[in-house]
N, C-alpha and C positions, 0 to 999 in steps of 0.2 A: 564815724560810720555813716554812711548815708542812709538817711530815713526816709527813704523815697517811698518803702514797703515795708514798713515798721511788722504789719502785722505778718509777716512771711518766716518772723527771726523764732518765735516764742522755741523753745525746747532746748535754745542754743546761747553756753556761757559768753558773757561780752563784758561781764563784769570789767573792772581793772585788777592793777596791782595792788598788793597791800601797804601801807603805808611805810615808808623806808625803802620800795623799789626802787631801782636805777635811777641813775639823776639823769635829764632829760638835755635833748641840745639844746644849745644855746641860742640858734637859728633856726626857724623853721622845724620845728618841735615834730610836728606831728606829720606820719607818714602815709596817702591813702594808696591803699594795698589792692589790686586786683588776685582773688586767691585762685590758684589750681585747681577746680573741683567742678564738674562736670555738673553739680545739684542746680536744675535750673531756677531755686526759688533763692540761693546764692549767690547768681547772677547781677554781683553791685561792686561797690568800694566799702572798704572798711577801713577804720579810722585805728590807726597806732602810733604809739611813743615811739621816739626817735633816741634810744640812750646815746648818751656822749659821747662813749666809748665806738658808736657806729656812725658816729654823723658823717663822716670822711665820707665811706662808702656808701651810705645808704641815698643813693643818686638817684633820678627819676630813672626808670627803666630796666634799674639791676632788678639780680634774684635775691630775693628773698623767704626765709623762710619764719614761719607765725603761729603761735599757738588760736587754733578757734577749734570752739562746743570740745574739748578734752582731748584735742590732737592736733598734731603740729600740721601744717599743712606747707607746700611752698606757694610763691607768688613772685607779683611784678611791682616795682613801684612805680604809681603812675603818677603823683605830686609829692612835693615837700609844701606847707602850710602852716601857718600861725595858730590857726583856731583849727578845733575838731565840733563835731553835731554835739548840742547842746546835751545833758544827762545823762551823758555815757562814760563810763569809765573804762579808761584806756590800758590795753595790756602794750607791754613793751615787745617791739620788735624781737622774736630768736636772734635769728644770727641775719648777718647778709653773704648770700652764697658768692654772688661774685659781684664786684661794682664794676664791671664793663654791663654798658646800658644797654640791651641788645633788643629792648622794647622800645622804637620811636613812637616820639604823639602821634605821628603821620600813620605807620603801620598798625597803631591802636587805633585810630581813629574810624583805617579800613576794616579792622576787625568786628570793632561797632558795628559798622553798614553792611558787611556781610552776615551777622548774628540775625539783625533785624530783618536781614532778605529773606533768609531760609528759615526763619520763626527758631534761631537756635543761641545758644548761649555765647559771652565773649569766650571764656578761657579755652572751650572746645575749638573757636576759630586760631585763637593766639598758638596753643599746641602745632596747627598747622604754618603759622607762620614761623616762629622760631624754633630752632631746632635742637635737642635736648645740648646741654654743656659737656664741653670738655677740657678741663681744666690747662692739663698742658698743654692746649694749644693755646687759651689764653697769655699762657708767661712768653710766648715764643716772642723774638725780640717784632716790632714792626719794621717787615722787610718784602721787598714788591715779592706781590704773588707768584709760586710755585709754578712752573710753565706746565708741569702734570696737575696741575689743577685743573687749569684751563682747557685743558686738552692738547697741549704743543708736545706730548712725547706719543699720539695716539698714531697710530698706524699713517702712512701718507695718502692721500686723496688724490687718486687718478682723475679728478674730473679736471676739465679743462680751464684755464685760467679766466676767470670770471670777467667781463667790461667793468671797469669800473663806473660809479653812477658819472650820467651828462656824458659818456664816454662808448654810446650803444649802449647801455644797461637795459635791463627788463621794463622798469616801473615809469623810465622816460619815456618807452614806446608805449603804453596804454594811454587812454585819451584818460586824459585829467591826473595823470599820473606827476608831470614837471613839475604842477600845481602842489601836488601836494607834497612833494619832497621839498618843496620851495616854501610852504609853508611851516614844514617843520623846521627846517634848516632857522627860520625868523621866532623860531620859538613860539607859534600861535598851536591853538589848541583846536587840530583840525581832526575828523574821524575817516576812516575809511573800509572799502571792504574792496577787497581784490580776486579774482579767482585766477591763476596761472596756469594758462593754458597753452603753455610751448613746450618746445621738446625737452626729454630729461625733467618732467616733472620738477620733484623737489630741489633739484639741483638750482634751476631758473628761481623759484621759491624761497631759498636762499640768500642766491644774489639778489632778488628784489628786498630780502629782511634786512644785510647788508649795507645797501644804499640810504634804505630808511635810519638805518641804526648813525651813518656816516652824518647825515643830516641832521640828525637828532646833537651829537655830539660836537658838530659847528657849531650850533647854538649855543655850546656850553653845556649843556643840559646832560644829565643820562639816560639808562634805556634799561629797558628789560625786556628780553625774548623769550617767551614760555612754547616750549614741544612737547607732543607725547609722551612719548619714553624716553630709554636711556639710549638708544642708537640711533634719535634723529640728535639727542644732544651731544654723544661724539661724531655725527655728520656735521654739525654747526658750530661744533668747535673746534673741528679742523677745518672748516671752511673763514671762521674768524682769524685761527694764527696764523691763517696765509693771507689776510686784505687788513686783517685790524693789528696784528699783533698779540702773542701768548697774554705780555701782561698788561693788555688793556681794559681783560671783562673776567669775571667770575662764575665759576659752575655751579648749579645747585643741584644736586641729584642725588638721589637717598641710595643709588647702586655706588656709589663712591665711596661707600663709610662714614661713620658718625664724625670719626676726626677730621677725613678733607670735606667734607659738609661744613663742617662749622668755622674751619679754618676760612674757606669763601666768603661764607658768611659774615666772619670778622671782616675781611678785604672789605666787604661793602659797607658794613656800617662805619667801619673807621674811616671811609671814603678816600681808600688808596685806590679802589676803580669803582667806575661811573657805570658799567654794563655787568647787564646778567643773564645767563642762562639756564635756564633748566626748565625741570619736570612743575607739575601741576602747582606749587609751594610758592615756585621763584616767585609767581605773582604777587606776594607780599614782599618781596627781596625790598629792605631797607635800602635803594638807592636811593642818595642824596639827589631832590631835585628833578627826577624823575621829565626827560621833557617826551619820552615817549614810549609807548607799551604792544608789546606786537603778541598774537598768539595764531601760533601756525596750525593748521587742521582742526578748525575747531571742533567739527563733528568727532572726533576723537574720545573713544568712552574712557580713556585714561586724564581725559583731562577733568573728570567726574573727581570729587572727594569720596571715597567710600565710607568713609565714618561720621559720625554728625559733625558739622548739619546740613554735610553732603553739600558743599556749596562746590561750582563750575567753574574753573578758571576763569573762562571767560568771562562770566558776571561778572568775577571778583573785577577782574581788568577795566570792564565799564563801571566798576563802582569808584573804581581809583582815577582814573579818567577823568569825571564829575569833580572828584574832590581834591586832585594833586593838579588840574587843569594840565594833564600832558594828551598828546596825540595819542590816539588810539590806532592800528591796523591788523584788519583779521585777513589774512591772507592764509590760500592753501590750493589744492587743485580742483575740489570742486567747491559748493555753495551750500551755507544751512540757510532753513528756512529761518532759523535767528538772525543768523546774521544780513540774512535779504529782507526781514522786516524792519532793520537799522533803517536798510534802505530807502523801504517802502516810508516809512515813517519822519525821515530827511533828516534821521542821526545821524546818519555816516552818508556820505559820498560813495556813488561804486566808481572802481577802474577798472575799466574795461579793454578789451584788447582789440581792434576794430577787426572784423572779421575777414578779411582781403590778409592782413596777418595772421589771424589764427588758420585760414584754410594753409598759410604756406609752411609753418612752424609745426603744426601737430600734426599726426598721425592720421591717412584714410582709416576711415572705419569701416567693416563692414557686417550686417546683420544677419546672419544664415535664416531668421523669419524671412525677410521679404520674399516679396512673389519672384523676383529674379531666380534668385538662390532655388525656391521651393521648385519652381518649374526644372531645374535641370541636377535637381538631386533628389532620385526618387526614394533615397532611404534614410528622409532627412530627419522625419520624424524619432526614431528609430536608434542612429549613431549618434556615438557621445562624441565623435568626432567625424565630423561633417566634412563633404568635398569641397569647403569653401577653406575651411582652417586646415584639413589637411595639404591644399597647394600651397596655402601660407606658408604655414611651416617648411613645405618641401623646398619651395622658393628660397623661402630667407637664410632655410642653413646655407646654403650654396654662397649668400654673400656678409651673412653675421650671425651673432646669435641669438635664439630664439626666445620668447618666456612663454610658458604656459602656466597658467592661473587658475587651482583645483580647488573646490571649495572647503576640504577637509585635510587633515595631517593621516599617518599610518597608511596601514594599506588596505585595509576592510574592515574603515571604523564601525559599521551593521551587516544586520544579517536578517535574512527573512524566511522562513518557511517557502520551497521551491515552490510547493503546492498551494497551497492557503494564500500565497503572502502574507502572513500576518507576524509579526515582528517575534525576532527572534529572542529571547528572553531567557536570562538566568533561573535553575530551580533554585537554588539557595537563596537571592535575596531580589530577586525580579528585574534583576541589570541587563543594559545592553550586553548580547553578545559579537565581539570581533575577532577578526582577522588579525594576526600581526603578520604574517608572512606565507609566501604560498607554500600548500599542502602541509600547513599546520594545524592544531584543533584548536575549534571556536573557546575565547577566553572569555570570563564576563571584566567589562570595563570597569564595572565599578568595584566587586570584591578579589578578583582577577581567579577566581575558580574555573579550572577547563571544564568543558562542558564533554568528557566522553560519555558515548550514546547517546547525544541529545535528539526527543521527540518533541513535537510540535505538539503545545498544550490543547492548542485548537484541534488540528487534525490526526495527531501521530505519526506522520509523516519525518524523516528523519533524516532528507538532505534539505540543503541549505545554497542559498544564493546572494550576491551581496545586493543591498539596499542602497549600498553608496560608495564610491570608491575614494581612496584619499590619494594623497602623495606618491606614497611609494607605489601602490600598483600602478597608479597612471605612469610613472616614469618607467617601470617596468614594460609596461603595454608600450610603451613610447618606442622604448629601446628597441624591441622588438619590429616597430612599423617604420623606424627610419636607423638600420642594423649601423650605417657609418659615423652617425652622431654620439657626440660625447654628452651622454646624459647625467644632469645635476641635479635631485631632490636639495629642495631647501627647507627650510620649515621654522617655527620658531625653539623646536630643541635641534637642530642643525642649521643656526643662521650660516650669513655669509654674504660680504657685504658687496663685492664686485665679480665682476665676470668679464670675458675675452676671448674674443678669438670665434671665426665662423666654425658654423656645423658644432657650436654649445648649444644645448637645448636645456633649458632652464626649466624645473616643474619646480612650481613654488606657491603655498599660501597666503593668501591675501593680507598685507601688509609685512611681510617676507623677503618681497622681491627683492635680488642683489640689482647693482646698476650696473650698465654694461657700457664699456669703452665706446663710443660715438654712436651707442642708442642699439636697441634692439631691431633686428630687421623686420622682425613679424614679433606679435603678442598675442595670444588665444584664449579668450576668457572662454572657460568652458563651466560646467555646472551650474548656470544663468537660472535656470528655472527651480533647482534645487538652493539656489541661496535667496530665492525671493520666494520661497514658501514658507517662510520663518512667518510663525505670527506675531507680528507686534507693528506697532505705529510708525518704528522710526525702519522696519525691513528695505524701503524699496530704496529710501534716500541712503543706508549706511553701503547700499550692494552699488547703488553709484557711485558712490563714493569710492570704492575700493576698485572698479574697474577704471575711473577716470585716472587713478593714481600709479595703474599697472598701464594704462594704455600710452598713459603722458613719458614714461620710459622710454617707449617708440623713437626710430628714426622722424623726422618731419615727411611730409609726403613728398614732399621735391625729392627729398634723398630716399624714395620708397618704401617709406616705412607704412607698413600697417596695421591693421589690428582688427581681429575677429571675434565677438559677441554671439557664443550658441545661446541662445534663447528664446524664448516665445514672443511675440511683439509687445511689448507693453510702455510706458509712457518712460521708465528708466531707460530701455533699450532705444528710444527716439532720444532720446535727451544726450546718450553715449553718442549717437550718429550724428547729430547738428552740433556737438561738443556745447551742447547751453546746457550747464549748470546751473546760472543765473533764473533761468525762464522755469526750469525744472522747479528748483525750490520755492517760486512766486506763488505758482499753480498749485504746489504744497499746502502753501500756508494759505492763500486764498480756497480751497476746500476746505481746511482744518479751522479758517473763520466761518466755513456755513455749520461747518458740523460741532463750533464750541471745543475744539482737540487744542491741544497746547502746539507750537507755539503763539497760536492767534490769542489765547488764555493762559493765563498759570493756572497751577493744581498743586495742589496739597493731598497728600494721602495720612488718614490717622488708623493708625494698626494697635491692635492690640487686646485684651480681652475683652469678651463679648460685654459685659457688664460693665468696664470700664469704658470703652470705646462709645458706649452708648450715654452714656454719663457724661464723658469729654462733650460729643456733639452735639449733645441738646443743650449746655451750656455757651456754645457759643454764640453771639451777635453779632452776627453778620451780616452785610449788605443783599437787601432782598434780590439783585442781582446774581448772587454767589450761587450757582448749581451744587445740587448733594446729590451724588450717587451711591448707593449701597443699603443696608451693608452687605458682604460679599465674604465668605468663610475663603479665609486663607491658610496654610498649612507653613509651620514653622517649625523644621526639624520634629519632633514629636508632640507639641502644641500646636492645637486648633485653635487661630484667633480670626478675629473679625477687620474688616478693613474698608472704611469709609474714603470717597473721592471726593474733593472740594475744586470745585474749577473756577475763576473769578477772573474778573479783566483785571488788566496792566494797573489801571487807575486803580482800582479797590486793594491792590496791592498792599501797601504800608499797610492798612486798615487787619483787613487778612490776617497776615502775618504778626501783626500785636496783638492780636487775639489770643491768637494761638498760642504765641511764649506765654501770655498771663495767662491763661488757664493751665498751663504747663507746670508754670509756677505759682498755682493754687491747688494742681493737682500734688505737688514735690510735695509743698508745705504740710501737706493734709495727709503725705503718708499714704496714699492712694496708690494701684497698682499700676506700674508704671504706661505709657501710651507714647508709642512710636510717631515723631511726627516726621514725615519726610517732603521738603517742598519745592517741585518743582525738577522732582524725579520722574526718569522714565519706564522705571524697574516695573512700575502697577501697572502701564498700560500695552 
């Protein structure tokens, strides 16, 4: 057992066996055990007999399972060893659940570095690296991977045949782009950050992860490609069976099932393939050798861990980066202030796209603010669609089809008092009320009770008008302002992955959007001002985001493509018109350094009851640098608790964050009530 924090064990049996226990191996006797348990003051190795009868299987990396403190628990074994910590007496290994080793040192190693980044425990990061067991796919014979794994039986991909890299590719036309496919290709351990900005968005996005992956795998080396969800990784695994081949890469994605999870899973650690794909986890994907790591969108709140210790893809990737010496590339369609302070800082290289190419490749934009616009639409203020997007539109069905970009799903997701304006409101439990359909009665959203007779608590007033429109009325209203167009609602409970054909008019939610055969002819972000009233830190960069992704759909403007931005003028809506996402997030991050805001700092938030929370934070020692905000009464389902902010520079970092775990785990040991630490989350601000 490691006695590293001898004093953290007291309440808990470690006694040994009694004499005439199991006879011990022969070799390497003794087993140290990383256990399953989320207790952060248990957060070590433990030292166990290795009986004879297990030495076969008890392999570094298998499962196993262990009696500790009067219950069996499972675990990992991370050594086989000669000697154990002096004055302990050793219980004998239970059983070994399975001897396929599915815990590498490499992927424990990153687990370590992510534990210590987010001040959280190993086995809560291990949980997210491998993925629960499934026996019978274990016994299944080794045999090349399943083409429905990979994606080779998913629907076909209408996009067009990709360049191959050195061959017109994407990543060779940005300046410094050759370089660094050139570098991967020799196996050096180069960084980069790329924003793609030509036509067909993700599609271009692709091919440039593609060419990197091609390079990566000359070297000999392998890859791993982590995406949002699960329908950019059946986009990227139909885009891999057609340049790389079904069984050359492995999927990792938790919408596939536990069995083909794990089944991929095997492929990669038995190193029958060298590439991986998937959701936020892949990032730990046991590739052998790893010579390069790409993660697409990183702004993406999917690629967030939601459970402790809430660690980022992305970090996890620069933490692996550091330690497996592979290529790093963050590429997507626009730019985080993260990843432009790589930049800014000379971790990563940017590639850029010289701008004489991006005017030819992407889409005109245009801003119904400007003075041009305002001058010759006197009711600009006024219409949710404006005379600049409605010629768009009218224009583009005539030669393709169209997308419009609504901020909300349903068809009157609020409702407001005609009179008052004052939000319309459930009697039974204080819920939004909506719309689902016209000349239906107001539902509440949250308990789904109709609201007949409802009166305005403010006024008594007892018509109603909508606060906000979604999906389906907009495509409604649509139908009706252009009667010969074929109107498509999309949404995330009615996806839909392509579209075709002129005079399609496409209404669809942000991140939603289908692709259309040779690019959209017009794009219409509409509700501009309505999605950048959200309050929070990351509002004005995530609503860029999402327009740069629906506008990059667009035809190039040589082939007339364009794209309309209703909104009020603001530094977003400049940033959509010059297409600099790069300048956009610099300017970000250089205000969020005068004003101490993450990402120029990290931050640590500690939640939890009032008395404990106060207890946690006066104990701690920290760098007279480290800002404390709070504390600040938060509401947690029926619990009123307390929530302290800790904001500290990049450097103070390690320091920080060790803090934190060992009072966490003084708080465990002591039986104190528990304290929420989350670091370097955006959920508090």
């Amino acid at each position: 057992m490691d006695a590293s924090q001898p004093s953290l064990l007291r309440g808990f049996d470690v006694s040994g066996p009694a004499p005439g226990g199991p006879k011990a191996a022969a070799d390497h006797p003794i087993a140290r055990v990383l256990l399953e348990t989320p207790v952060p003051h248990l957060d070590q190795l433990y030292d166990y007999l290795v009986p004879a009868d297990l030495a076969a299987a008890a392999v570094p990396g298998a499962r196993v399972r262990a009696r500790f403190g009067g219950q069996e628990l499972g675990g990992f074994i991370v050594e086989r060893t000669d000697t154990a910590q002096p004055g302990v007496k050793l219980q004998p290994l239970h059983r070994v659940v399975s001897a396929e080793p599915v815990l590498i040192p490499e992927v424990l190693d990153l687990c370590r570095a992510v534990a210590e980044r987010y001040a959280g425990v190993v086995p809560d990061v291990v949980r997210a690296a491998v993925p629960p067991r499934a026996a019978r796919v274990e016994k299944e014979e080794q045999q090349p991977v399943p083409a429905a794994g990979a994606g080779g039986t998913g629907p076909s991909d209408s996009s067009p045949t990709a360049p191959a890299p050195g061959r017109g590719g994407v990543l060779s036309r940005y300046d410094g782009g050759a370089d660094f496919l050139g570098a991967v290709a020799r196996g050096e351990t180069v960084r980069a950050v790329a924003t793609i900005a030509a036509t067909h968005g993700w599609r271009s996005g692709f091919v440039a992860v593609t060419e990197a992956v091609e390079a990566a795998t000359a070297a000999g080396r392998g890859a791993i490609v982590v995406v949002p969800d699960q329908r950019d990784v059946e986009r990227l695994c139909r885009h891999f069976d057609e340049h790389l081949g079904a069984e050359t890469f492995a999927r990792l994605a938790a919408d596939d099932g536990a069995s083909e999870r794990y089944r991929q899973f095997l492929a990669l650690s038995r190193g029958r393939v060298r590439i991986a794909v998937g959701t936020r986890s892949a990032a730990f994907a046991p590739v052998q050798d790893p010579g390069l790591l790409v993660i697409w969108e990183d702004h993406d709140p999917s690629h967030a861990e939601p459970r402790a210790p809430y660690q980022h893809a992305r970090e996890v990737l620069l933490l692996r980066s550091g330690l497996q010496d592979a290529a790093l590339l963050i590429v997507g369609t626009s730019r985080t202030p993260e990843a432009q302070r790589l930049v800014l800082t000379g971790w990563a290289t940017e590639l850029t796209l010289p701008r004489s190419e991006l005017r030819r490749t992407a889409p005109r934009v245009l801003a119904t603010s400007d003075s041009y616009q305002a001058e010759r639409d006197p009711v600009l203020h006024a219409a949710r669609l404006p005379r600049a997007a409605w010629q768009a539109a009218h224009d583009g069905l005539e030669r393709g089809p169209v997308l419009v970009q609504v901020a909300r799903t349903g068809f009157i997701p609020a409702l407001r008092c005609e009179r008052c304006r004052e939000a319309a409101r459930c009697l039974e439990c204080n819920g939004p009320l909506a719309l689902s359909e016209q000349g239906g009665t107001p539902q509440c959203r949250w308990c789904g009770v109709v609201a007949h007779g409802w009166a305005c608590l403010a006024c008594g007033f007892q018509r109603l008008r909508a606060a906000s429109v979604g999906a389906d009325r907009t495509a409604e209203e649509l139908g009706r302002a252009f009667p010969r167009a074929r109107v498509v609602s999309v949404t995330g409970a009615n996806p839909r992955d392509s579209v075709a054909g002129a005079g399609t008019l496409v209404v669809a939610t942000p991140g939603a959007e289908p692709v259309a055969d040779g690019g959209y002819a017009a794009v219409l972000l509409l509700d501009g001002d309505r999605m950048l009233a959200r309050d929070s830190l990351r509002t004005a960069e995530e609503v860029l985001h999402r327009w740069m992704a629906a506008a990059y759909l667009g035809r190039s403007s040589t082939d007339g493509g364009v794209a309309v931005v209703t909104a009020a003028d603001s530094d977003p809506v400049r940033a959509l018109v010059r297409g600099d996402a790069p300048g956009y997030a610099e300017r970000e991050l250089l205000l969020r350094r005068e004003l101490g805001l993450p990402p120029a700092v990290r931050s640590a938030a500690v939640t939890g009851p009032s008395a404990a929370v106060e207890r946690f934070v006066s104990r701690l020692e920290l760098p007279e640098s480290v800002r404390r905000v709070g504390p600040v009464i938060v509401e947690d389902d029926d619990a009123v608790r307390h929530r302290w902010l800790l904001f500290f520079r990049h450097a103070d970092g390690p320091s920080v964050t060790g803090q934190l775990r060992h009072l966490k785990a003084v708080s465990s040991a002591n039986r104190e009530p528990v304290v929420n630490v989350r670091v370097d989350g955006d959920t508090q601000l």
